[in-house]
Residue, then its C-alpha position, 0 to 999 in steps of 0.5 A: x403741236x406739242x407731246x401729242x397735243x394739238x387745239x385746233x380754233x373754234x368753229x362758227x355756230x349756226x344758230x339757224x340751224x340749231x333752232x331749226x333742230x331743236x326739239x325734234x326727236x333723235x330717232x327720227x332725225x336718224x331716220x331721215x339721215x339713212x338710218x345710219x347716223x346716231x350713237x350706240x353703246x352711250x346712254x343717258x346718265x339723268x333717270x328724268x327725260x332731258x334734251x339738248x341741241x347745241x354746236x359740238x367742242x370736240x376732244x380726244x383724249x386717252x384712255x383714262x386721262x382728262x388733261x385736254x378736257x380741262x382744257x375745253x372747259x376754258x373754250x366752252x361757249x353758250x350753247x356748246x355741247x362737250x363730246x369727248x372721245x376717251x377711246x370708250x374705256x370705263x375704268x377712269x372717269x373722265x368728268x365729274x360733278x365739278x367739271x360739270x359745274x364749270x361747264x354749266x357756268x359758262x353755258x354748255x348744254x350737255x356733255x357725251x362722253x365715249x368713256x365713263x363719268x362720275x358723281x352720277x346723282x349731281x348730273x341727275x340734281x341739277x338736270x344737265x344733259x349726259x351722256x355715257x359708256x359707263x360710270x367709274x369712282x376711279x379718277x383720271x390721270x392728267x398727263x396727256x396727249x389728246x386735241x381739241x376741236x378735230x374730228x372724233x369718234x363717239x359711240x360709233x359715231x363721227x363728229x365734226x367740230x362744230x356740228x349741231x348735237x342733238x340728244x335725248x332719251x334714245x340717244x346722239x345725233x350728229x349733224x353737219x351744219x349745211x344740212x341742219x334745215x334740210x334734215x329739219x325739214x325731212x324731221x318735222x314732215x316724218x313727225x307729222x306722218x308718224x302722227x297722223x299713223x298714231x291717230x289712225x291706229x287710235x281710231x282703227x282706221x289703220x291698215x297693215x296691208x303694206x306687210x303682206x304687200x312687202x311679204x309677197x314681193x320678198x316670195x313670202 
């Protein structure tokens, strides 16, 4: 650790995992997991539906300053998804169209950003995954402190290094790698019932009796 900097190594990937996780919907992963898991106040940066599913690059850094992200892009692995925390401040951007490129070269999957980006059309352009409080014209200061790969906080959310992202158009999921396949699993089994209400309402077989079942209990 020096000036407030500390990198801490990388985390393994569970691929395993991560296959086991991709495509399933964000919403309902948060669902299994207590309704309590997933991001607010970030919001996709791309107008066309994107996904991601990939293992967590972690970085704090204050507010307005990119230094260690810069930093992280040098660690980036393929399939990696870059969240940063950036104290939730919109008046710097954090990242932009060149650091996107970067990251897209050395196969990053998405970014979350606690804070603000910009060159918002290049990320719609070439369709790579963002996620943002805010967007800024304003450019960042390079100065420090910050981490890399240490516990984080984005959108009100903990992070983990190495935890599988999964992102959509409703938002950001965190998951701890040994529960990736049991909360995939719970995921897949919701889905199949959420469907199966879906169809029910489609043919008019459905039924909302479990309402007023709910209502009387409560004294209604």
């Amino acid at each position: 650790m020096s000036n407030g900097i500390v990198i801490e190594a990388r985390k393994n990937t569970f691929q395993e995992g991560v296959d086991a996780l991709r495509g399933l919907p964000s919403s309902v992963i948060g669902d299994v997991m207590g309704r309590l898991a997933g991001t607010t106040g970030l919001n996709p940066v791309n107008r066309s539906p994107v996904t991601v599913c990939g293992n967590a690059l972690t970085v704090r850094v204050r507010a307005g300053d990119n230094l260690l992200i810069h930093k992280a892009l040098d660690m980036l692995k393929p399939g990696d998804v870059l969240l940063v925390d950036g104290e939730a401040d919109v008046s710097r951007a954090l990242v932009g169209e060149i650091m996107m490129t970067s990251a897209r070269v050395r196969g990053a999957v998405g970014f979350v950003i606690d804070g603000a980006i910009r060159d918002f059309e290049a990320f719609e352009q070439h369709q790579f995954p963002c996620w943002s409080r805010g967007v800024s014209l304003r450019g960042p200061y390079k100065d420090g402190p910050g981490s890399i790969n240490l516990p984080i906080s984005v959108g009100g959310m903990q992070v983990n290094p190495g935890d599988i992202i999964v992102g959509d158009s409703d938002g950001v999921v965190a998951i701890a790698p040994h529960q990736a396949l049991a909360v995939a699993a719970k995921a897949k089994t919701k889905v199949a019932d959420e469907q199966t209400t879906i169809a029910a309402i489609l043919d008019g077989s459905y039924s909302s009796a479990w309402v007023d079942a709910i209502l009387k209990q409560k004294g209604f």
